[in-house]
N, CA and C atoms as an extended XYZ file, in Angstrom:
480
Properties=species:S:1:pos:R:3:atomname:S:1:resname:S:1:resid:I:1 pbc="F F F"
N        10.231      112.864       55.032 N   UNK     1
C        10.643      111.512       55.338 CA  UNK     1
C         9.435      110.734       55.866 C   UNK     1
N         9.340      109.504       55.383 N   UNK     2
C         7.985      108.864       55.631 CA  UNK     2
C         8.380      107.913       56.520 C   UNK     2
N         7.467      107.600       57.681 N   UNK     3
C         8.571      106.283       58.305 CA  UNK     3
C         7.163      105.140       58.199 C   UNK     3
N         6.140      105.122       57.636 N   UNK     4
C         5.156      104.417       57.601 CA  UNK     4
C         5.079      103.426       55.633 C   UNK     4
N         4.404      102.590       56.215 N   UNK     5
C         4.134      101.909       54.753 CA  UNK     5
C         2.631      102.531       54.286 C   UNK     5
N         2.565      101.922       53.012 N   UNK     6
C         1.322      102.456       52.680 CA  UNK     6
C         0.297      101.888       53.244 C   UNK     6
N         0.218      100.796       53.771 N   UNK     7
C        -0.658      100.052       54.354 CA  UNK     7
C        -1.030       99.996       55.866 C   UNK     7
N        -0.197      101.317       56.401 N   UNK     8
C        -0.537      101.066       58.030 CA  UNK     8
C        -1.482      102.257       57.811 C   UNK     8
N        -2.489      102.002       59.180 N   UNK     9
C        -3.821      102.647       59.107 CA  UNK     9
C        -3.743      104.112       59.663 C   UNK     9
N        -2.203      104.523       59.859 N   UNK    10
C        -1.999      105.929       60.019 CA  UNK    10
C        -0.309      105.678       59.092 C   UNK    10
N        -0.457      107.077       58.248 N   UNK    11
C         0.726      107.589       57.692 CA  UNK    11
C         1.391      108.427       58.059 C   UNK    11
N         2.457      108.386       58.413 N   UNK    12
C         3.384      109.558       58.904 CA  UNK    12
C         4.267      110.242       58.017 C   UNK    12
N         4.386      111.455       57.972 N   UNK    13
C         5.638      112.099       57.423 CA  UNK    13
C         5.824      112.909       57.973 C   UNK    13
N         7.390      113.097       58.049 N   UNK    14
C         7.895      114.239       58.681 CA  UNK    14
C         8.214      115.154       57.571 C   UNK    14
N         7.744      116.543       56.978 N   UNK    15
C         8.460      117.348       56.015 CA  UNK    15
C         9.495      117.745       55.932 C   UNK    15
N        10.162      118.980       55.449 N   UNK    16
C        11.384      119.252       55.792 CA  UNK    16
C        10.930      121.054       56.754 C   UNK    16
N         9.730      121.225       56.708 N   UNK    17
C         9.708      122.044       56.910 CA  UNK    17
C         9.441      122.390       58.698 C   UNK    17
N         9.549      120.983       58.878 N   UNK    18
C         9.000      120.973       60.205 CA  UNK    18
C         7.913      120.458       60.640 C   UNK    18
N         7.238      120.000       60.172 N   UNK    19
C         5.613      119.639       60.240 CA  UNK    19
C         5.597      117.918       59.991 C   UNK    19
N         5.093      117.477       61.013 N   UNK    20
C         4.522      115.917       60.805 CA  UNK    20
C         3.344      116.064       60.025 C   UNK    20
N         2.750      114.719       59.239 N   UNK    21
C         1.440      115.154       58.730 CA  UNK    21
C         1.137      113.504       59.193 C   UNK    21
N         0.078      113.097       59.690 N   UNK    22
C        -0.384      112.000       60.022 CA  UNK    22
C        -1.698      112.290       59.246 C   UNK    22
N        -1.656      111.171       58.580 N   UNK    23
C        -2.822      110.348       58.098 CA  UNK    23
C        -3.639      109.317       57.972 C   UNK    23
N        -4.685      109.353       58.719 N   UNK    24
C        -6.057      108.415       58.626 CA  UNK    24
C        -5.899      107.582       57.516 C   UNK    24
N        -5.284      106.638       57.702 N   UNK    25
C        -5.702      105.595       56.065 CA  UNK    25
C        -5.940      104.358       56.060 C   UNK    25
N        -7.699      104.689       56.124 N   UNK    26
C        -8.729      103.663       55.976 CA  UNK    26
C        -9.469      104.042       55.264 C   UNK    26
N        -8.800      104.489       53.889 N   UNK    27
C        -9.787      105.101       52.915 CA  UNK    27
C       -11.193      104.530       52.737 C   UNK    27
N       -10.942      103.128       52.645 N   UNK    28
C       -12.254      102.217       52.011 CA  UNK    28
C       -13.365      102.022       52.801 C   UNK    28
N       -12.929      102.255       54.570 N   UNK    29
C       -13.800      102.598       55.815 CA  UNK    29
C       -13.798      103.834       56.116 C   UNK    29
N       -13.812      104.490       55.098 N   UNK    30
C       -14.082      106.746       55.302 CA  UNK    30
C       -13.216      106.743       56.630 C   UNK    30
N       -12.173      105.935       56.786 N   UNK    31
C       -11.153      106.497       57.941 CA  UNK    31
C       -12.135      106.182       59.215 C   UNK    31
N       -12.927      105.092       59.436 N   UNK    32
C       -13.371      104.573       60.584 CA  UNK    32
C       -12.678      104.532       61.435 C   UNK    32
N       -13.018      104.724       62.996 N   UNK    33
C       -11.838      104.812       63.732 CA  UNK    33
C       -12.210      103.120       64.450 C   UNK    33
N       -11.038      102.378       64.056 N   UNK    34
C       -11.102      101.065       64.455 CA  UNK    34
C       -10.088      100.036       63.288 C   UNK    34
N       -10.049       98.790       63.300 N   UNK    35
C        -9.234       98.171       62.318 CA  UNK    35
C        -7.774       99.018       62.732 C   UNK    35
N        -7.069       99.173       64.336 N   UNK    36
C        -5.944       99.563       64.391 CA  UNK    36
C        -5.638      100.801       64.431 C   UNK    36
N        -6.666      101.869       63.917 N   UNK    37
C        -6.427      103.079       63.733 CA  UNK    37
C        -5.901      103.548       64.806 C   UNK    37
N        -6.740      103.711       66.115 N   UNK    38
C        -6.595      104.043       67.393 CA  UNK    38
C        -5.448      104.233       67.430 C   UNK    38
N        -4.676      102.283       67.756 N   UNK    39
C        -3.529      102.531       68.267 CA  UNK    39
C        -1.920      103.176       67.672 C   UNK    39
N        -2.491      103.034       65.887 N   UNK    40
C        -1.603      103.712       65.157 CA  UNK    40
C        -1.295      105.504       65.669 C   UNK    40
N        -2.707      105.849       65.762 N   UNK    41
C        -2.749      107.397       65.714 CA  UNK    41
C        -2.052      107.525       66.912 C   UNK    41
N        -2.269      106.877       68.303 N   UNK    42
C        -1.301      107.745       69.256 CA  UNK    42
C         0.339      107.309       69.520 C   UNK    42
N         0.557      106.510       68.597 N   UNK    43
C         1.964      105.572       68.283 CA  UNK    43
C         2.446      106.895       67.666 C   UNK    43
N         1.710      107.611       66.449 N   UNK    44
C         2.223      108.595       65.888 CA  UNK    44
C         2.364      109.704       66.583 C   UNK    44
N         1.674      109.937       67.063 N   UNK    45
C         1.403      111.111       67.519 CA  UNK    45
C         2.393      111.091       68.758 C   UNK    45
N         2.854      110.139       69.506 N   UNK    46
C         4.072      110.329       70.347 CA  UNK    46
C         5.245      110.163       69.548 C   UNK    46
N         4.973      109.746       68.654 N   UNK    47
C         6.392      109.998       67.366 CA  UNK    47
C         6.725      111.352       67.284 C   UNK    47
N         6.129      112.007       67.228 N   UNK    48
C         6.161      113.404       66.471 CA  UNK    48
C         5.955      114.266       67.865 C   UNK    48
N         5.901      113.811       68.461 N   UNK    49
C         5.794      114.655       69.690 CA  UNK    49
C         7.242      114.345       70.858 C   UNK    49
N         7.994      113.247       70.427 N   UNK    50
C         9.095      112.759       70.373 CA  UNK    50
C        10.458      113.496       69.492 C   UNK    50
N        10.075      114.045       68.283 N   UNK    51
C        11.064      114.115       67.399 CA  UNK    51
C        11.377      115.892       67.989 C   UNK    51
N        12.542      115.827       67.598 N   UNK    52
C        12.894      117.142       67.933 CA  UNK    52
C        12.804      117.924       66.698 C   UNK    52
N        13.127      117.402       65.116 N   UNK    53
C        12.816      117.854       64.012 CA  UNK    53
C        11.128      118.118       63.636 C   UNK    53
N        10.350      117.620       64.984 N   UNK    54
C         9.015      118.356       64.307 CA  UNK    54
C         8.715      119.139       64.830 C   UNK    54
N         8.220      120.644       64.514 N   UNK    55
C         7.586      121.810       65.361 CA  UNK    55
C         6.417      121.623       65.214 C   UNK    55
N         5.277      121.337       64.174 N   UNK    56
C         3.857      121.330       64.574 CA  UNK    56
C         3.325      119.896       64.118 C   UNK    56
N         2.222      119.687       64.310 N   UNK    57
C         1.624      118.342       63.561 CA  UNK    57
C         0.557      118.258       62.991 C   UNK    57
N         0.079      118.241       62.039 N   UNK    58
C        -1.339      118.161       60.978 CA  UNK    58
C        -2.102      116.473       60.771 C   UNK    58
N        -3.315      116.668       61.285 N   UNK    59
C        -3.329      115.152       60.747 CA  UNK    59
C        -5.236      115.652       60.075 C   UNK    59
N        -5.052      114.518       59.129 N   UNK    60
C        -5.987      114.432       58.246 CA  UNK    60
C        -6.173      113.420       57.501 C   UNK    60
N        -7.159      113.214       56.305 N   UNK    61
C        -7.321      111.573       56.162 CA  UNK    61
C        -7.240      111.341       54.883 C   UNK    61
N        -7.014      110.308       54.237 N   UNK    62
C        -6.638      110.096       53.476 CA  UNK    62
C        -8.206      109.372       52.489 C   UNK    62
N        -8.372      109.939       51.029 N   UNK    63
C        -9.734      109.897       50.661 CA  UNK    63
C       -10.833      110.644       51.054 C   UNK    63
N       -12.052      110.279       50.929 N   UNK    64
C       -13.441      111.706       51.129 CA  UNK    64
C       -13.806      111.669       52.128 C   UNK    64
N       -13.138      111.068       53.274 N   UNK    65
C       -12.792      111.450       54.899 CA  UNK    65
C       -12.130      112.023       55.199 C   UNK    65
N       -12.451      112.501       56.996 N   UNK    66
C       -11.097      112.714       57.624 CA  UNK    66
C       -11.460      111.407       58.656 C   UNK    66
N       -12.331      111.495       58.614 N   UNK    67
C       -12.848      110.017       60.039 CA  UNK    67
C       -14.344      110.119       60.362 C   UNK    67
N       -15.424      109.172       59.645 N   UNK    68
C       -16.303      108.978       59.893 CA  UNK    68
C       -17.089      108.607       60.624 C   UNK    68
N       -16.326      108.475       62.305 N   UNK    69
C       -17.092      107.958       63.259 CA  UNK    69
C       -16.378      106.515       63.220 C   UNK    69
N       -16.740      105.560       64.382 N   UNK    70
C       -16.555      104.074       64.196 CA  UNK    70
C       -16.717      103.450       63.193 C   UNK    70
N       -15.734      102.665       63.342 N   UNK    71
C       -15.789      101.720       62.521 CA  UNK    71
C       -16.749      100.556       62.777 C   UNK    71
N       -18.396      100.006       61.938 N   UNK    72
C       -19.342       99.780       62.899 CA  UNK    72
C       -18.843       97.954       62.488 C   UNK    72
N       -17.967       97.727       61.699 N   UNK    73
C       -17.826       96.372       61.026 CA  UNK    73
C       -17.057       95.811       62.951 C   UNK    73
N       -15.941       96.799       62.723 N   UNK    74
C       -14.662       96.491       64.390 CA  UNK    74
C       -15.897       96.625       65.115 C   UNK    74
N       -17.519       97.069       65.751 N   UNK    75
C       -17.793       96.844       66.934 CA  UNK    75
C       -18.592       95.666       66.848 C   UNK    75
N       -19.311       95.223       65.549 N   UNK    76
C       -19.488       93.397       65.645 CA  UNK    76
C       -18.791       93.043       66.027 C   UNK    76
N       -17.865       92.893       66.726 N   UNK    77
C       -16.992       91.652       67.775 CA  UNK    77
C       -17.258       92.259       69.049 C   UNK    77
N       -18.048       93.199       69.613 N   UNK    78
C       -18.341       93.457       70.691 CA  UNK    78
C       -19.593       92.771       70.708 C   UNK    78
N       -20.723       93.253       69.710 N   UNK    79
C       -22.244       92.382       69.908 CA  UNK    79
C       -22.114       90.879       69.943 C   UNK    79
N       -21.068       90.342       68.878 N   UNK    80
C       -21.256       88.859       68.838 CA  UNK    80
C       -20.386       88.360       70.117 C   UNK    80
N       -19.758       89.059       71.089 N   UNK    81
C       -19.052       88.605       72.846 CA  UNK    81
C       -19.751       88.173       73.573 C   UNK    81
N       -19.958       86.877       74.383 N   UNK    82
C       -20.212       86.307       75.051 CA  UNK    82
C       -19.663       87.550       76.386 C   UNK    82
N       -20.513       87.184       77.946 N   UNK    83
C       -19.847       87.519       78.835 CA  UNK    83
C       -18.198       86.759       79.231 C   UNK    83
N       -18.465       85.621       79.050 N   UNK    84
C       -17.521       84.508       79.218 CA  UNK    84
C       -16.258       84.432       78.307 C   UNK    84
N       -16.627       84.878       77.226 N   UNK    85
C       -15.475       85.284       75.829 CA  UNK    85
C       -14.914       86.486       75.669 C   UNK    85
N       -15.708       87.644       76.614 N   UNK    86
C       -14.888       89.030       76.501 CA  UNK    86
C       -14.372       89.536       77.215 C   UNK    86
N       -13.810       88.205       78.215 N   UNK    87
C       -12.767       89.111       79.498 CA  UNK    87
C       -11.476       89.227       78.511 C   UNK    87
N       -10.913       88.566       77.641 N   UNK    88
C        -9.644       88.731       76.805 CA  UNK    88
C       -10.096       89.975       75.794 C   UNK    88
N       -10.897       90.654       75.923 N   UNK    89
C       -11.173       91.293       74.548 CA  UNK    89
C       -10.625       92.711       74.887 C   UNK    89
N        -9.291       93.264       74.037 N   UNK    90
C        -9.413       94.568       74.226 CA  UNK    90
C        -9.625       95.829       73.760 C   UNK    90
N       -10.258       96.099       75.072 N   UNK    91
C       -11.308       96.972       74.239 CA  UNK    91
C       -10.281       98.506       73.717 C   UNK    91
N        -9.328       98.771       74.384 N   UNK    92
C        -8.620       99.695       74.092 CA  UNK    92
C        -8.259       99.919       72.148 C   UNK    92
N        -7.768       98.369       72.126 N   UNK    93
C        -7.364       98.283       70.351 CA  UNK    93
C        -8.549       98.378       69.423 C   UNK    93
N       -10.322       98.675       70.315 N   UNK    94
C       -11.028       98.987       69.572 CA  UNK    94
C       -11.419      100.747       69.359 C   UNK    94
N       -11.482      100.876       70.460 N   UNK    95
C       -11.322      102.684       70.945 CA  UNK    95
C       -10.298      103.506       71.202 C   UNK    95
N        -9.357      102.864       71.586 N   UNK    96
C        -7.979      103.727       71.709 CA  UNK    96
C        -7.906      103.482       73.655 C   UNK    96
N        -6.579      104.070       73.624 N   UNK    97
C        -6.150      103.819       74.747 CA  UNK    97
C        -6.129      105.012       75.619 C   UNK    97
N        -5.836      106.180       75.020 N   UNK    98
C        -6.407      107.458       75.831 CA  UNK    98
C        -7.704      107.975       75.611 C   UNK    98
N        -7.731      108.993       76.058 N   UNK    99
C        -9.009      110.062       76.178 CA  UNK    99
C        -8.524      111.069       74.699 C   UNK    99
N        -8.993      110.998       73.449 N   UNK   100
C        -8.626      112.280       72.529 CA  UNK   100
C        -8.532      113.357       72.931 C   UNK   100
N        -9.078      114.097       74.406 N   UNK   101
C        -8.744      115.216       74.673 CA  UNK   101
C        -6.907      115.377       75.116 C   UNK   101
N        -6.610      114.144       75.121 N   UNK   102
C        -4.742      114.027       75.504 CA  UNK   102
C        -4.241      115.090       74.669 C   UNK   102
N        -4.523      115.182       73.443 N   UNK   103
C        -3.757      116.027       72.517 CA  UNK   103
C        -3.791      117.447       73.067 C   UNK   103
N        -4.144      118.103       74.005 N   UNK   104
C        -4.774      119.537       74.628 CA  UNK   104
C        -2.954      119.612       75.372 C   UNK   104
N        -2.563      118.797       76.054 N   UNK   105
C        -1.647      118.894       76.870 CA  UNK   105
C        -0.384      118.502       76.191 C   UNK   105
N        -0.134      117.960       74.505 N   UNK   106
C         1.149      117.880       73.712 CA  UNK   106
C         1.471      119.432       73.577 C   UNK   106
N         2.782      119.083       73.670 N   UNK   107
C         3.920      121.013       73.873 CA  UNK   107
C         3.930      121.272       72.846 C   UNK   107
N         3.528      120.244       70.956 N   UNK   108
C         3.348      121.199       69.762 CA  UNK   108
C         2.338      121.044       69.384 C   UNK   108
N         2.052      122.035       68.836 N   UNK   109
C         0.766      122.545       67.803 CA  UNK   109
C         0.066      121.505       67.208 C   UNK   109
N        -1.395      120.636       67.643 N   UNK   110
C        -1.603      119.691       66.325 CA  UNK   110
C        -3.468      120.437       65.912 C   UNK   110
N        -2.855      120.183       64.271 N   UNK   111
C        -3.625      120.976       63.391 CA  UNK   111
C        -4.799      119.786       63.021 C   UNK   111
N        -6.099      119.916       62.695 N   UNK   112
C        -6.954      118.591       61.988 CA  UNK   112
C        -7.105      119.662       60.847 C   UNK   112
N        -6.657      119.135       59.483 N   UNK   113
C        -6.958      119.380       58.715 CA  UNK   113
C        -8.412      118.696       57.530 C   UNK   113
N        -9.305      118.738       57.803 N   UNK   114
C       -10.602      118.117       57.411 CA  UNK   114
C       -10.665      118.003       56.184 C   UNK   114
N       -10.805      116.962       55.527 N   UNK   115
C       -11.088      116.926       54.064 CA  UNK   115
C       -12.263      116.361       53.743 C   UNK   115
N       -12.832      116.172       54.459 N   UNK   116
C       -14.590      115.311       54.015 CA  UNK   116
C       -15.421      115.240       55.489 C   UNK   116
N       -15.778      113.929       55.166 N   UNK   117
C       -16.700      113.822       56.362 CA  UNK   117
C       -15.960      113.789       58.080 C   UNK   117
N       -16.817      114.472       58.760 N   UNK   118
C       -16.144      114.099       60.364 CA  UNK   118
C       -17.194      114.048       60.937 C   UNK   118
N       -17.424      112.786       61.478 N   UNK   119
C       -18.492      112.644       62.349 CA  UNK   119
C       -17.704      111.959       63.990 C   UNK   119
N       -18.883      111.774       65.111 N   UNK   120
C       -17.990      110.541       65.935 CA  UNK   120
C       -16.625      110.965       66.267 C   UNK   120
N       -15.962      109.901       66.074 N   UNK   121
C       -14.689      109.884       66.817 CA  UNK   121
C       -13.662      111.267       66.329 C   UNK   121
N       -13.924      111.495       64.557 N   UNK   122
C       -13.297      112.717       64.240 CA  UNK   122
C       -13.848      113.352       64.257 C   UNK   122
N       -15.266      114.052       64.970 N   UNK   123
C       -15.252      115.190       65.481 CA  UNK   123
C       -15.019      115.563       66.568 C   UNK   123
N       -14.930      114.252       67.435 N   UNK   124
C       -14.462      114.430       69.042 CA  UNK   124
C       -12.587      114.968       68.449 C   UNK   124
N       -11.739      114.373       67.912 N   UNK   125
C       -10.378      114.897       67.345 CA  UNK   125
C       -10.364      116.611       67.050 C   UNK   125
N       -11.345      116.622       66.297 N   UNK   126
C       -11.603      118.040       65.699 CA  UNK   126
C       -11.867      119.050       66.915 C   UNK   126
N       -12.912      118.437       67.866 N   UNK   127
C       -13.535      119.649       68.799 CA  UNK   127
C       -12.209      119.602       69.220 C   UNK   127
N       -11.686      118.815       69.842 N   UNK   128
C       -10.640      118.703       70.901 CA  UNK   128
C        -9.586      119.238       70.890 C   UNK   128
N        -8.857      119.517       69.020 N   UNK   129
C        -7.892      120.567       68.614 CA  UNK   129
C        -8.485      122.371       68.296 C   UNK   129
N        -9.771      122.635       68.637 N   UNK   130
C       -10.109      123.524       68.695 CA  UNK   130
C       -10.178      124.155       69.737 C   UNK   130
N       -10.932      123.213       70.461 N   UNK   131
C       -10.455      123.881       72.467 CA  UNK   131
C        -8.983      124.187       72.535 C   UNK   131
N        -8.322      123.843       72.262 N   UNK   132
C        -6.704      124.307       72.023 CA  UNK   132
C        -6.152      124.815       71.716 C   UNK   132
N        -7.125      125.897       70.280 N   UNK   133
C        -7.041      127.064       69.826 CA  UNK   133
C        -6.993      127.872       69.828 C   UNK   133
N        -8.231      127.853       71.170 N   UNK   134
C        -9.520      129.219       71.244 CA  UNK   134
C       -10.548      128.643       71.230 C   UNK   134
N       -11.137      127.966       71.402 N   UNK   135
C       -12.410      127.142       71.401 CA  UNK   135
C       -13.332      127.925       70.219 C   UNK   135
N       -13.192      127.816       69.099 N   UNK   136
C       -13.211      128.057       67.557 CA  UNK   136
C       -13.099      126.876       66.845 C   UNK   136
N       -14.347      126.284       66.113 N   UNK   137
C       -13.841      124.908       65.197 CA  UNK   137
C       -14.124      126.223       63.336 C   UNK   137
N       -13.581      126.770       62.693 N   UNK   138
C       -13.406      127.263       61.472 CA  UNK   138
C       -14.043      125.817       60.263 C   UNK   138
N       -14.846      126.459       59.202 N   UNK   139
C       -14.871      125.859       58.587 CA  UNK   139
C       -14.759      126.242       57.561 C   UNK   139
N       -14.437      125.753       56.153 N   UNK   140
C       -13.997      127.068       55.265 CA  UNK   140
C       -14.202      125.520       53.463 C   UNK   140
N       -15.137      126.143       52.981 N   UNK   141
C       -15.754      125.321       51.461 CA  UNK   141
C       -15.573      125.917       50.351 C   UNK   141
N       -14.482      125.696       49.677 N   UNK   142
C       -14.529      126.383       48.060 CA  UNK   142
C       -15.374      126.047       47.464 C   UNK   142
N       -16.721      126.803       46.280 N   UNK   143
C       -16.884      126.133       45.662 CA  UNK   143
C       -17.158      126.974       44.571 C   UNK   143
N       -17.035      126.535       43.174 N   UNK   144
C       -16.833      127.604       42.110 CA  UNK   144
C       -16.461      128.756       42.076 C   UNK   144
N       -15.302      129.164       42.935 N   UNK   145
C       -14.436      130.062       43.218 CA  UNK   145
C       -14.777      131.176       44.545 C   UNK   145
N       -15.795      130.210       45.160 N   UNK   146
C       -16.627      130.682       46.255 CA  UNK   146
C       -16.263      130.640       47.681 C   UNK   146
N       -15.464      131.423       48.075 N   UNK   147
C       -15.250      130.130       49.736 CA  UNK   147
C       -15.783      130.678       50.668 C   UNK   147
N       -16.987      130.100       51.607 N   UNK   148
C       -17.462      129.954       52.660 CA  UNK   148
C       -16.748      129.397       54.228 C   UNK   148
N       -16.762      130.419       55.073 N   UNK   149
C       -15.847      130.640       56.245 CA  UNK   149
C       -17.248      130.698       57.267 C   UNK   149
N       -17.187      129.876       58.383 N   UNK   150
C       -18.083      129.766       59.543 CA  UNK   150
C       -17.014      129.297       60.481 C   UNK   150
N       -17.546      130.014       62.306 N   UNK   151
C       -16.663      130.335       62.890 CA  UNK   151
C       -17.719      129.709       63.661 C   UNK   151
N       -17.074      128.425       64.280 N   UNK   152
C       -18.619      128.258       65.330 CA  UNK   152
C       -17.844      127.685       67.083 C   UNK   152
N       -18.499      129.097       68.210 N   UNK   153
C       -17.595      128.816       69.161 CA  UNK   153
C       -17.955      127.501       70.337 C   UNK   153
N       -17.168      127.113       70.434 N   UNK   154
C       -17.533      125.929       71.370 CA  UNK   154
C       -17.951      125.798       72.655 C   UNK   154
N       -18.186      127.192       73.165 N   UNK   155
C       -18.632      127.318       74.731 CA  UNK   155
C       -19.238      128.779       74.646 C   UNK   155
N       -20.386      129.544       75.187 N   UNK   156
C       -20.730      130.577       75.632 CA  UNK   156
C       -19.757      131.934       75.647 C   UNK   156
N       -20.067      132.923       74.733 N   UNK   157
C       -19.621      133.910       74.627 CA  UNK   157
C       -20.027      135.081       75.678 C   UNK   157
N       -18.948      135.580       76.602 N   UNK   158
C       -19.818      136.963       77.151 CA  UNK   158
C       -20.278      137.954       76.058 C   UNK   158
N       -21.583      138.482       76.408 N   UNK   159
C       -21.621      139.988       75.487 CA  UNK   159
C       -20.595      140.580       75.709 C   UNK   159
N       -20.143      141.723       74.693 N   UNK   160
C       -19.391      142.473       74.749 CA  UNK   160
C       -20.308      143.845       75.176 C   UNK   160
C-alpha cells in the first residue's frame, strides 16, 4: 500500500509482508538531501514507526543514488542571506529537524539499502543504521557474476 504520490521527495510503501520501504525521490538531484527531503524522510519514518502493520523499515533511493550528500542548489539560499533576511529562514526544512542518529533509538529495524552513490548526508544515514547493527557498514557489488563483500568496522576492534 503506497500512501505517497509520485512526486513527494520520499515514497512510502507499506508491503504486505511487513516492511515499509521509503524512498529518496530526487532522482534528478542523486537524492540530494534538501528540496523537502529532510522533512519528508522523518514524516515517514514516524509513519512507519507509528503503524502497527510494519515490523521493519528499508529505505533507499530511487535512481543511481541512495543520497548524494546536499543538495548544493537548496544551500544557495543560505550564501545569497542577508544577516537581516535570515532570521525567518528555516534552517531545519534545509537539514532536517533531528540529529540522523534518532533512528538508533526507533523499536523497529531500519535497513539502508544502497543503490549508488552515498556520500554526506547518506552516509551519515548509512553509518548511523550500522551502529545499530553491530557497528558493521557491509558492502556487497555484483559484477559479471562476481560479488564482492567488505565488512568495514566502525570503531576499534579488541585483538582476539
Amino acid at each position: 500500500m503506497s500512501v505517497t504520490s509520485d512526486t513527494d521527495p520520499v515514497l512510502y510503501e507499506v508491503r504486505d509482508t511487513g516492511v515499509a520501504v521509503l524512498t529518496l525521490n530526487r532522482p534528478e538531484r542523486m537524492n540530494g538531501w534538501g528540496g523537502g527531503l529532510a522533512t519528508a524522510f522523518y514524516e515517514r519514518l514516524d509513519d512507519a514507526e507509528a503503524d502497527p502493520a510494519v515490523r521493519a523499515i528499508v529505505v533507499t533511493g530511487k535512481g543511481r543514488a541512495f543520497c548524494a550528500g546536499a543538495d548544493m542548489g537548496s544551500l544557495n539560499t543560505i550564501s545569497n542571506a542577508t544577516v537581516d533576511g535570515a532570521g525567518g529562514t528555516d534552517v531545519g526544512k534545509l537539514v532536517g529537524a533531528r540529529h540522523p542518529h534518532f533512528v538508533m533509538a526507533m523499536r523497529k529495524p531500519v535497513v539502508a539499502a544502497i543503490n549508488g552513490a552515498c556520500a554526506g548526508m547518506g552516509l551519515t544515514i548509512a553509518f548511523s543504521l550500522a551502529e545499530l547493527y553491530g557497528g558493521h557498514i557491509q558492502i556487497e557489488s555484483s559484477t559479471g557474476g562476481t560479488t564482492i563483500c567488505v565488512s568495514v568496522p566502525l570503531a576499534p576492534q579488541k585483538a582476539g
